[in-house]
VEXDREN-2710 file (C-alpha; in Angstrom, 1 decimal):
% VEXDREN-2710
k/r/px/py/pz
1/UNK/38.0/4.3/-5.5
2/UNK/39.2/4.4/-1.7
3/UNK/36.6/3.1/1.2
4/UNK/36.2/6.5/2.1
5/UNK/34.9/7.4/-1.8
6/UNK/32.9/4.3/-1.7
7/UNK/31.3/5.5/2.1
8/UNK/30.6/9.1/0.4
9/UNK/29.1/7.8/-2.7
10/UNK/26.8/5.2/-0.7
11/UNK/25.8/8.0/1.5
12/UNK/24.7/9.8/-1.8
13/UNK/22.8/7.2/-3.2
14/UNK/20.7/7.0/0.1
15/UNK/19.8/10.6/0.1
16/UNK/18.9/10.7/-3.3
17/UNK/16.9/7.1/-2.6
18/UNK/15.2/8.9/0.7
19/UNK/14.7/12.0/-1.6
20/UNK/12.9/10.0/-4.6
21/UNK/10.5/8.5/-2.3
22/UNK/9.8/11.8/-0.5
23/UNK/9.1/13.6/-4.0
24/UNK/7.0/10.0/-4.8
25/UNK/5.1/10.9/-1.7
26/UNK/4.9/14.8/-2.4
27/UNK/3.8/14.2/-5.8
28/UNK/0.9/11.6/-5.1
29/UNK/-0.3/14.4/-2.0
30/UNK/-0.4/17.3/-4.3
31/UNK/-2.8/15.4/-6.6
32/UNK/-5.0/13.9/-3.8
33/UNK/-4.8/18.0/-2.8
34/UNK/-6.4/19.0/-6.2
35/UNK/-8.5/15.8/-6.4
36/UNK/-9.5/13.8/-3.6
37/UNK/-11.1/11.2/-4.9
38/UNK/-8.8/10.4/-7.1
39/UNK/-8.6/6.7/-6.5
40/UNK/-5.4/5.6/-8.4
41/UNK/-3.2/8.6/-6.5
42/UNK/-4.6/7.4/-3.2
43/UNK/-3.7/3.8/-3.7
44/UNK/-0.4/4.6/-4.9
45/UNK/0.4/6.7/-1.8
46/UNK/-0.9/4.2/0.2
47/UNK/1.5/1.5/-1.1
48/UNK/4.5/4.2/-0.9
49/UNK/3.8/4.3/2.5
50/UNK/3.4/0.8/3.3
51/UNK/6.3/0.3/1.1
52/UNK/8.6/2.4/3.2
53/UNK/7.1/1.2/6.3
54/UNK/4.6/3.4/7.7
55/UNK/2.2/1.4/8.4
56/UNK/-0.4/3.5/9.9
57/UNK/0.0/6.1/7.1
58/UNK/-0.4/3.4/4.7
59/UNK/-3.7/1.8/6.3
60/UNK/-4.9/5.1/6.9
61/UNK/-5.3/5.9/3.1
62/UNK/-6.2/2.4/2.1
63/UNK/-9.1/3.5/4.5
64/UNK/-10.1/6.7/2.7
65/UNK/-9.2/4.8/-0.8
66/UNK/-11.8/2.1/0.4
67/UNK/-14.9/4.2/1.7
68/UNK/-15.2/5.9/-1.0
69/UNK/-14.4/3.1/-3.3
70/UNK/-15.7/-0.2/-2.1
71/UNK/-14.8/-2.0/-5.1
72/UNK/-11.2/-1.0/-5.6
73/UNK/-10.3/-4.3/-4.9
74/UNK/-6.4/-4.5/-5.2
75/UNK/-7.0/-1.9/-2.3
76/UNK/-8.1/-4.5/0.1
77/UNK/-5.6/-7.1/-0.5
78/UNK/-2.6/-4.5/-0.1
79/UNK/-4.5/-3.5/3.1
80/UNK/-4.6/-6.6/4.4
81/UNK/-0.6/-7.8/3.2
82/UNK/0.6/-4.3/5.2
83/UNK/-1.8/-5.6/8.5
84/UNK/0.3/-9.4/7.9
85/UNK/3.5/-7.5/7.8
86/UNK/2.7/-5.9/11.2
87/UNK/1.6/-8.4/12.9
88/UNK/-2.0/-7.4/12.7
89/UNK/-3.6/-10.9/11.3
90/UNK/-7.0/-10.3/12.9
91/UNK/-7.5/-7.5/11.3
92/UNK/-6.3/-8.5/7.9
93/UNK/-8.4/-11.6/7.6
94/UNK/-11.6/-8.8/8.0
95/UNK/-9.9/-7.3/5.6
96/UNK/-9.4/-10.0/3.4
97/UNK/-12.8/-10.5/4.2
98/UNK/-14.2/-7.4/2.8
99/UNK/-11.8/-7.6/-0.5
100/UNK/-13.2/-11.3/-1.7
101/UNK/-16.7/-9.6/-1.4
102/UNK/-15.6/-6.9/-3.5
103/UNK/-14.1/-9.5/-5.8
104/UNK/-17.0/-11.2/-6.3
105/UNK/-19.1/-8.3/-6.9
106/UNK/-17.0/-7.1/-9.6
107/UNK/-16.2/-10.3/-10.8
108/UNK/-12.3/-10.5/-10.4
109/UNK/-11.5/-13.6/-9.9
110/UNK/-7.5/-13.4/-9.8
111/UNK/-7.6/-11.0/-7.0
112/UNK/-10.7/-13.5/-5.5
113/UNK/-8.0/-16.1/-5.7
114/UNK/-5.2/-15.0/-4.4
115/UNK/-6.8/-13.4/-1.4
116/UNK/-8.7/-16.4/-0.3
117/UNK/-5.3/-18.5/-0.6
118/UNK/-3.6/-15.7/1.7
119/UNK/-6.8/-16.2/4.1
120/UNK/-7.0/-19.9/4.1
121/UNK/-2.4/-19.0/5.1
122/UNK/-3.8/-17.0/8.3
123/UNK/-5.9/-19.3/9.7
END
């Protein structure tokens, strides 16, 4: 394969990359469409976003995914991991904040764990 073969089929996989995450995206917002309180699609899209970078899609519906389920606690911790990522580590200690108490309400300690040791890293 010459470097211009190699160029073209890198270019390929990139679109079809860009076009797996958009179909991701479009899948998880059709299902939120027909149910909106679908708490499992809503988390997942907001972790596509974040994953991809948009971070105020992502916190947007980690938002929605929280108020109307307090105690989905994985929810809180991604929340808070996106704010770190931006730069936002005020906000993601109350967020961190918020996701213990919902850990110890529902009794999860791994996710208690593991966001008090990102806390106790912010401050």
């Amino acid at each position: 394969m010459n470097a211009n073969q190699e160029e073209k089929c890198a270019r390929c996989q990139r679109r079809l990359k860009v076009e797996e995450i958009m179909d991701k995206i479009a899948m998880l917002t059709q299902i939120l469409a027909q149910n909106p309180a679908d708490a499992f699609a809503r988390y997942g899209l907001a972790m596509e976003h974040a994953n991809q970078g948009q971070t105020d899609a992502a916190l947007s519906e980690f938002d929605q995914l929280l108020s109307t389920h307090p105690d989905y606690t994985a929810g809180y911790f991604m929340a808070a991991q996106t704010l770190v990522k931006a730069g936002r580590t005020d906000e993601a200690k109350t967020r961190l904040d918020e996701g213990i108490a919902s850990a110890r309400r529902t009794g999860n300690q791994h996710a208690l764990s593991e966001m008090e040791a990102l806390l106790m890293d912010l401050e």
